[in-house]
C-alpha positions in Angstrom: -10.6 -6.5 -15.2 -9.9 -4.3 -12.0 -9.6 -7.4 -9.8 -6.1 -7.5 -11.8 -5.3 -4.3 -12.0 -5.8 -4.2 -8.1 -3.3 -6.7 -7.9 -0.9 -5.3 -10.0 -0.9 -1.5 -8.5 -2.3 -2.6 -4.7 -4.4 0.7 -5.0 -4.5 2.3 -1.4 -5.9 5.7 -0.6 -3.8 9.1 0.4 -2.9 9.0 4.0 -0.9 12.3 5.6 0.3 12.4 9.3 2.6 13.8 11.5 3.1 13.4 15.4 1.9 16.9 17.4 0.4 14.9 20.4 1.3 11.8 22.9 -1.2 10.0 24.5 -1.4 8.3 28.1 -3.8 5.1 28.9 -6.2 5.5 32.0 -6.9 2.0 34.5 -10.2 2.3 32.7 -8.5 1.0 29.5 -9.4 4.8 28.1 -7.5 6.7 25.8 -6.6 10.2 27.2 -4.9 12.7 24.7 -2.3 15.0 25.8 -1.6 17.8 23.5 2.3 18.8 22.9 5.0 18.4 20.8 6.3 15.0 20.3 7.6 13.0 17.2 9.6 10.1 18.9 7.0 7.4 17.3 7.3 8.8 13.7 11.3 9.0 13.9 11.3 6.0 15.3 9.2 5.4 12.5 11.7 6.4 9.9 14.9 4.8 11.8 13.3 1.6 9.7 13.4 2.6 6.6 14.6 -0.3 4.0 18.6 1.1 2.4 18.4 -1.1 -1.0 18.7 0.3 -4.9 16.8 -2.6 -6.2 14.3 -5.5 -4.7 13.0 -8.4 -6.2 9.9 -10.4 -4.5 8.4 -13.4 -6.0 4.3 -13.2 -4.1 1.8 -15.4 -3.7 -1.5 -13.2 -4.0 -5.0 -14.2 -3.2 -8.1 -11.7 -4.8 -11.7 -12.2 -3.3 -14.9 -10.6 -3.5 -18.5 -11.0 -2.8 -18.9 -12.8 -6.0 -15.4 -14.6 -6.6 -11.9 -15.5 -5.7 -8.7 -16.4 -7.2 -5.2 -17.8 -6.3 -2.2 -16.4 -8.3 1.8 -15.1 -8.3 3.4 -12.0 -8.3 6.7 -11.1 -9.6 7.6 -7.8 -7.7 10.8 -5.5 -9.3 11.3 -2.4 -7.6 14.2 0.1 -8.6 14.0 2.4 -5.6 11.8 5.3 -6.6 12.3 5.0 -10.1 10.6 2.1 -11.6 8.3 -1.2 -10.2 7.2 -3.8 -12.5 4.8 -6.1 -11.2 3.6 -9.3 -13.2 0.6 -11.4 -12.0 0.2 -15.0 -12.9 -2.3 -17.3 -13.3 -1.0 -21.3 -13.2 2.1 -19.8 -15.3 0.5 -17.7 -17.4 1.0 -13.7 -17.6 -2.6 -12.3 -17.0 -1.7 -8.5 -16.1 1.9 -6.4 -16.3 2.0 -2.9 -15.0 5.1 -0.9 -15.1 5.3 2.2 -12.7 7.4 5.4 -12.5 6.8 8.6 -10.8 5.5 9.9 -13.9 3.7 7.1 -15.9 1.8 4.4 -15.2 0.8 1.6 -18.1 -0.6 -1.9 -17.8 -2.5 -4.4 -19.5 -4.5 -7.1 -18.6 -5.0 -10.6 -21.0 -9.0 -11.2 -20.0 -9.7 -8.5 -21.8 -7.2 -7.7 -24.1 -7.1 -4.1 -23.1 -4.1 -1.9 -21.8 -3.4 1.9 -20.5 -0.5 4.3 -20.5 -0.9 7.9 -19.1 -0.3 9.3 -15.7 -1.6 8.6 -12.3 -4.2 11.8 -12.4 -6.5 9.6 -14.9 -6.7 6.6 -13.2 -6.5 8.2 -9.4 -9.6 9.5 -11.0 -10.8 6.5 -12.4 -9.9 3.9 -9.3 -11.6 6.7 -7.0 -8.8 6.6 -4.8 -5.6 9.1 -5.2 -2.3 7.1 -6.1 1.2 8.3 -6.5 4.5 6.4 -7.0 5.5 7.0 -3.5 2.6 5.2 -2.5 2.7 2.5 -4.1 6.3 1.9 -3.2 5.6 2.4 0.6 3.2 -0.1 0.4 5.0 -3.0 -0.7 7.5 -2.4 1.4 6.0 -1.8 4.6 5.8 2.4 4.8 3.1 4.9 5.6 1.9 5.7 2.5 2.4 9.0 2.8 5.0 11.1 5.1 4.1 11.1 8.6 6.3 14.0 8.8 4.0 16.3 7.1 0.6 17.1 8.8 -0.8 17.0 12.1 -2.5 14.3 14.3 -3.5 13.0 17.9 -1.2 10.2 19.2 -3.0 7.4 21.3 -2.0 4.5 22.8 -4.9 1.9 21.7 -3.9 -2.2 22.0 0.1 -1.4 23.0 0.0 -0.1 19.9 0.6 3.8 18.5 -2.1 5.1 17.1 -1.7 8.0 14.5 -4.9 9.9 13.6 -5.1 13.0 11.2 -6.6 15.5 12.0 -7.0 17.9 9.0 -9.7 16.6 7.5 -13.4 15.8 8.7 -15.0 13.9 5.7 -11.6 11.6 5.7 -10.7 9.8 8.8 -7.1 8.3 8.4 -5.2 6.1 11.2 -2.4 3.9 11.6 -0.9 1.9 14.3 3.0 1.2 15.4 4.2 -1.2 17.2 5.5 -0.2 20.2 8.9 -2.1 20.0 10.4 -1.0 16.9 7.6 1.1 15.8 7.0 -0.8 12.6 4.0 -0.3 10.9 1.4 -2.9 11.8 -1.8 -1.0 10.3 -3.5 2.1 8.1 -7.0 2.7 7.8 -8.5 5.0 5.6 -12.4 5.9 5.6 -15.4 7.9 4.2 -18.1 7.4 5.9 -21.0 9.8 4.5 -19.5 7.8 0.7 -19.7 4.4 2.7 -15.7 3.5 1.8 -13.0 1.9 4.2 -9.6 0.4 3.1 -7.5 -0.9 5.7 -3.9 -2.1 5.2 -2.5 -4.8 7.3 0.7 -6.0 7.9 1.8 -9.4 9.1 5.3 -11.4 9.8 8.2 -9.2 9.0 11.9 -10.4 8.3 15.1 -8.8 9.2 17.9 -8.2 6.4 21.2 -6.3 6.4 19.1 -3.7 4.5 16.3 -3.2 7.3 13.7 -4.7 8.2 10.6 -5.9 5.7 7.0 -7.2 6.4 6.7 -11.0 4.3 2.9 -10.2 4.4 0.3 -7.6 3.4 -4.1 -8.0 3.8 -6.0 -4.8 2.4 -9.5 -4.6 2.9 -11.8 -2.6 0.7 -15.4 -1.6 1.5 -17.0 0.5 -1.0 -20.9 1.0 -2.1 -20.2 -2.2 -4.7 -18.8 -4.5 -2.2 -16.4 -5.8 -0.3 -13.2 -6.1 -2.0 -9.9 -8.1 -0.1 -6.2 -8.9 -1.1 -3.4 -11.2 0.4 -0.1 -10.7 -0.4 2.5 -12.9 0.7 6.1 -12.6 0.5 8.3 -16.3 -0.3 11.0 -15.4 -2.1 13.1 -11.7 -1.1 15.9 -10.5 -2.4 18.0 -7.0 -2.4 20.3 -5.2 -4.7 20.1 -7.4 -7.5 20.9 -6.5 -11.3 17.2 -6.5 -12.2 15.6 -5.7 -15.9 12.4 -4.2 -16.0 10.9 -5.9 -19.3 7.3 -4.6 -20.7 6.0 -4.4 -23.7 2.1 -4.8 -25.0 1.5 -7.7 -26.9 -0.1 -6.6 -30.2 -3.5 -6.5 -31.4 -4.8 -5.2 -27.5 -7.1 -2.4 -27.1 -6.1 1.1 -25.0 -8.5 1.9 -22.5 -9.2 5.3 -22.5 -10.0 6.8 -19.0 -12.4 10.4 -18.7 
């Protein structure tokens, strides 16, 4: 059953930066860190961000893990930080809906017959990864999940890339890269290693509309004590500003998961 709730929510772990240091590269191909003030690559950053009320992507989304792999669609609503309904589909067929708010999440999934409606404290919990609306939001469309304006980290230049690395906490190390031309962002990796976890968010081709600028494709790689757990999003069909309806309802008959 989480394969598709993974799909639906494209769970990601809390990442908090914010520029206090600039880096220079050596001839050795080193990274040297040079401590002082300096937030050009996270307003840069920011100078991307997407102007739409509502977005509508139609996916194609690939789940694989150690043990299996399936092809399916997404329908992707998004009411700017209000509301996202996400369906998955299975050769037509709705397997999982989830509808999200900054307040509530609920979902339900087909296999099983099961569904959930509650808040994202319970199934943060539950997924063993944090989740909030924002997140979620920033990223499907391309954004650090959290605000890089809040927090402090070491900028580096690794691969003509910028790399952002928190520094507040030692049991969590959290990254991400810019690219260097219109500091978009190409990568964020979150890891644990004493707990054995790594997720790592790619980002592939992007596409420029009147509303900014939005990636067309998203890879996240999971590693936990369980296994290896990865997800391809791909973007075909885009479009902004739309009159959208957010329809969700749970069939009858289905079971509510309780999470503890």
């Amino acid at each position: 059953m989480k394969k598709y709730i993974a799909l639906v929510l494209v769970t990601a772990f809390m990442v908090s930066c914010k520029s206090k240091a600039v880096a220079v590269q050596n001839n050795n191909g080193n990274t040297e860190v040079i401590t002082k003030e300096d937030k050009k690559a996270v307003e840069k950053h920011y100078d991307n961000k997407l102007d739409f009320s509502t977005l509508y992507i139609k996916a194609s989304a690939r789940y694989a893990d150690e043990k299996q792999s399936q092809n399916v669609t997404a329908d992707i609503r998004i009411e700017k930080d209000k509301q996202i309904l996400v369906s998955v589909r299975f050769l037509g067929i709705t397997m999982a809906k989830a509808l999200i708010t900054p307040t509530t999440v609920s979902y339900y999934e087909k296999i099983n017959s099961t569904y959930y409606e509650g808040d994202f404290t319970s199934l943060s919990k539950w997924l063993g990864t944090e989740l909030d609306y924002s997140k979620v939001q920033n990223l499907l469309v391309g954004e650090a999940l959290d605000d890089l304006r809040k927090g402090k980290y070491t900028q580096t230049i690794v691969d003509n890339l910028f790399k952002l690395e928190d520094l507040k906490e030692a049991n969590i190390k959290k990254s991400f890269y810019l690219d260097a031309d219109k500091y978009l962002l190409q990568k964020e990796e979150i890891s644990q290693p004493t707990e054995n976890r790594m997720l790592q968010i790619s980002y592939g081709d992007s596409k420029v509309f009147n509303q900014g600028t939005l990636p067309t494709s998203i890879e996240i790689n999971a590693i936990q004590p369980k296994g290896k757990t990865n997800i391809n999003l791909n973007y075909n069909n885009i479009s902004f500003n739309e009159e959208l309806s957010f329809p969700y309802s749970v069939p009858s008959g289905y079971k509510k998961v309780i999470i503890k």
